[in-house]
C-alpha positions in Angstrom: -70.6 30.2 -46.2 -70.4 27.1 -44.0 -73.0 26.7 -41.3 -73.1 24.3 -38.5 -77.1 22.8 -38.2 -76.7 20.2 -35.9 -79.5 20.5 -33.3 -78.7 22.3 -30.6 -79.8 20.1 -27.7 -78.0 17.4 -29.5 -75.2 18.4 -29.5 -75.1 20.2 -26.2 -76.1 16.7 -24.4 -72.9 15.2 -26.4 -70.7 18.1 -25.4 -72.1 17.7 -21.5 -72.8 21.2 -21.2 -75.9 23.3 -20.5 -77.6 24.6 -23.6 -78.5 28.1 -20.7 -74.8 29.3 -22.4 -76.0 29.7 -25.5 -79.0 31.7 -24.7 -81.8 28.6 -24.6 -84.0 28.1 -21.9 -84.9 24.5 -23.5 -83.4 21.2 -21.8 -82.9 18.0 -22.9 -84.6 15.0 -20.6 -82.7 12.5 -22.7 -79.3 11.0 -21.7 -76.1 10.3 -23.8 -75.7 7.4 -24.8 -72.0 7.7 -24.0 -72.5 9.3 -21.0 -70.4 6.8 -18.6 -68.1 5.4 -21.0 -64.4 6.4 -20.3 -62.7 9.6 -22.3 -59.5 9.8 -23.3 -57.2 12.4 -22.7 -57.3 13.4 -25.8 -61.3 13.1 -26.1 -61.1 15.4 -22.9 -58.8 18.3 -25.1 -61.5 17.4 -27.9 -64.4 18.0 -26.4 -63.2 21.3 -24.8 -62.1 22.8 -28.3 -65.9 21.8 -29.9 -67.4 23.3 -27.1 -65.5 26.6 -27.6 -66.5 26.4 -30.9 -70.1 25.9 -30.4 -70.8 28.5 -28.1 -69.3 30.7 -30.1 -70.4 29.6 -33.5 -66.7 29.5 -34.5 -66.1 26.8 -37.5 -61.9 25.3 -37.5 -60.5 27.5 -39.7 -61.1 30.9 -38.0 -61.0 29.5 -34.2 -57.2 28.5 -35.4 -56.3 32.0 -36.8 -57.6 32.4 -33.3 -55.3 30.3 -31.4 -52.2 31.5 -33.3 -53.3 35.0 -32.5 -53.5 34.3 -29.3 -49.9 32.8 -29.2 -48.7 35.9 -30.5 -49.8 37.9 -27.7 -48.1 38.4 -24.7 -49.6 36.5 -21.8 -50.8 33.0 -21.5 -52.6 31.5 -24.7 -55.4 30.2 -23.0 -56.8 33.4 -21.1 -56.0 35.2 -24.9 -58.2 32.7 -26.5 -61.3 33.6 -24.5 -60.8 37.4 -24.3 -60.5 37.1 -28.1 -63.6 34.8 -28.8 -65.7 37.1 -26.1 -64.8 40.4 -27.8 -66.4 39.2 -31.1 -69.4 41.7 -32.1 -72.1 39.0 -32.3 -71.0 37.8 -29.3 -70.9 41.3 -27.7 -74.5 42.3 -29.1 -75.3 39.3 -27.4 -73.9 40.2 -24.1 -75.6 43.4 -23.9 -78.7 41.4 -24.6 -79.9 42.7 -27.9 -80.4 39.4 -29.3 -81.7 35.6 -27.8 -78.6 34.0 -28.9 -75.5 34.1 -30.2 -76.5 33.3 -33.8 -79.4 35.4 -33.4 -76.6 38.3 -32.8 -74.6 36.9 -35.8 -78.2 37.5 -38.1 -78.7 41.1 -36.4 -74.8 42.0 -37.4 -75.0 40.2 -40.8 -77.9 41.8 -41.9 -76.3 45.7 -41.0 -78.4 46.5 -38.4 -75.2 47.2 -35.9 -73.3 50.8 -35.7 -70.1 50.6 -33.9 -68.7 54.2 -32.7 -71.3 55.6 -35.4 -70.0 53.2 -38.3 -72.4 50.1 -40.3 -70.3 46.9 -39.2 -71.5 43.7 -40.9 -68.8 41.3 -39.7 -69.9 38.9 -36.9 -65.9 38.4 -36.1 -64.9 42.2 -35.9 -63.1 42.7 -32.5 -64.0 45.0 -30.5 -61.9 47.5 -28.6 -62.0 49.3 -24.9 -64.1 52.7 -25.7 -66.1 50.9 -28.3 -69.8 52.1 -28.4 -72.0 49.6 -29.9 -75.9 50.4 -30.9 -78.5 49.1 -33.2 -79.8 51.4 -36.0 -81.8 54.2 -35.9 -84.4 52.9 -38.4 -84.4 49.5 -36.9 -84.8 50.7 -32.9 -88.5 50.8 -33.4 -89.1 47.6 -34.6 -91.0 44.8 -32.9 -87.9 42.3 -33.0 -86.4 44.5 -30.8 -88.9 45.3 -28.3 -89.5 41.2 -28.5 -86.0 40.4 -27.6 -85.7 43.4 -25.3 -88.9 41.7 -23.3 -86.8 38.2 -23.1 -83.3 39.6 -22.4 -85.0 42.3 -19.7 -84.0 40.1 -16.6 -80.4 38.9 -18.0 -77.6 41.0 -16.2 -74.7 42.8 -18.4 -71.8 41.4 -17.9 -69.1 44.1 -15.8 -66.9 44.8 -18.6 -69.9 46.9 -20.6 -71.9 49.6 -20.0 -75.2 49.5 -21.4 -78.3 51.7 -22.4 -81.5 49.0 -23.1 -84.0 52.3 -24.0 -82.0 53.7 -26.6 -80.3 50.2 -27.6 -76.9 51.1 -27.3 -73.7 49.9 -25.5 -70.3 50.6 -24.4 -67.1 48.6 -23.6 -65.8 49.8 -20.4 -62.6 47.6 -21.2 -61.9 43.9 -22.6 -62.5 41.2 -20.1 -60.5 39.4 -17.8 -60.6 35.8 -17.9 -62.4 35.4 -14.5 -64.7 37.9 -16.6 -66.1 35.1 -19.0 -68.5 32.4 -17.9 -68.4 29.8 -20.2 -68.0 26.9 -18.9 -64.5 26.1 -21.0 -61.0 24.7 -20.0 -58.7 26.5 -22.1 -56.0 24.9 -20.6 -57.1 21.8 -22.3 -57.5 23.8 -25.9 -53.8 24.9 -25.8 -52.5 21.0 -24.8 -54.2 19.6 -27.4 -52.9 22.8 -30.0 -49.4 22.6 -28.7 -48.9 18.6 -29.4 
């Protein structure tokens, strides 16, 4: 399986974004070293799509299948992208704050720990539906990786688009997001210009 191990402050300072979207607390005090030189436009487009990518922990192959997914529903692409990448399980698990980070929540899914509606899933892309209920397993509740993350995810809010139970580890999705929904800090409108050339 291909796995991206660039650091992550690294790459965050080359992307100009704040590493607080992927879960870290850590910053960076150095600068890029290309930090005033002039983008092009189709840097700009670039650097949007690797940021998408990142935070999501998406390699090129799938975040394509993505894109042409999102073409084929109805509604603009852009908004489609998003709601797709943000209903991902690992990134769901994460949302409801039963891991640090996004790969953390990738880990927790790969290695079965995850029920949805009372069924093992161990795929980090499965898409989740409205009605959805998402929990952590029985035999793993009681463990201290839980009650670790639990103690570090405490004062993170939900997002409005799930409903969740921190005792009992378990979650449910009211209903997909809305773009105004998702915080990342991405310009899909660049992703589809640079897709649609």
């Amino acid at each position: 399986m291909a796995v991206d191990r660039t650091p992550v402050l690294k790459r965050c300072r080359s992307l100009q974004m704040d590493p607080v979207y992927l879960g870290i607390d850590k910053k960076s005090r150095r600068k890029s070293s290309r930090a005033n030189k002039k983008v092009s436009e189709y840097g700009l487009q670039l650097r949007e799509k690797q940021k998408a990518k990142f935070i999501y922990g998406v390699l090129e192959k799938p975040f394509r299948n993505y894109y042409a997914k999102a073409e084929r529903q109805r509604g603009l692409t852009g908004p489609n992208l998003m709601i797709l990448l943000e209903s991902r399980l690992d990134n769901v698990v994460f949302r409801l704050g039963f891991a640090r980070t996004r790969k953390e929540a990738r880990q927790i899914v790969d290695h079965k720990h995850v029920l949805v509606n009372g069924k093992q899933v161990n795929i980090p892309s499965y898409l989740v539906k409205a009605g959805d209920v998402i929990e952590i397993k029985e035999k793993h509740k009681g463990c201290q990786r839980y009650k670790d993350i639990l103690e570090v995810t405490n004062g993170r809010l939900v997002v409005d688009w799930l409903d969740c139970d921190k005792e009992s580890l378990k979650g449910t999705v009211k209903e997909l997001p809305s773009r105004e929904q998702i915080d990342v800090p991405v310009n899909e409108t660049l992703i589809v210009e640079l897709y649609s050339k």
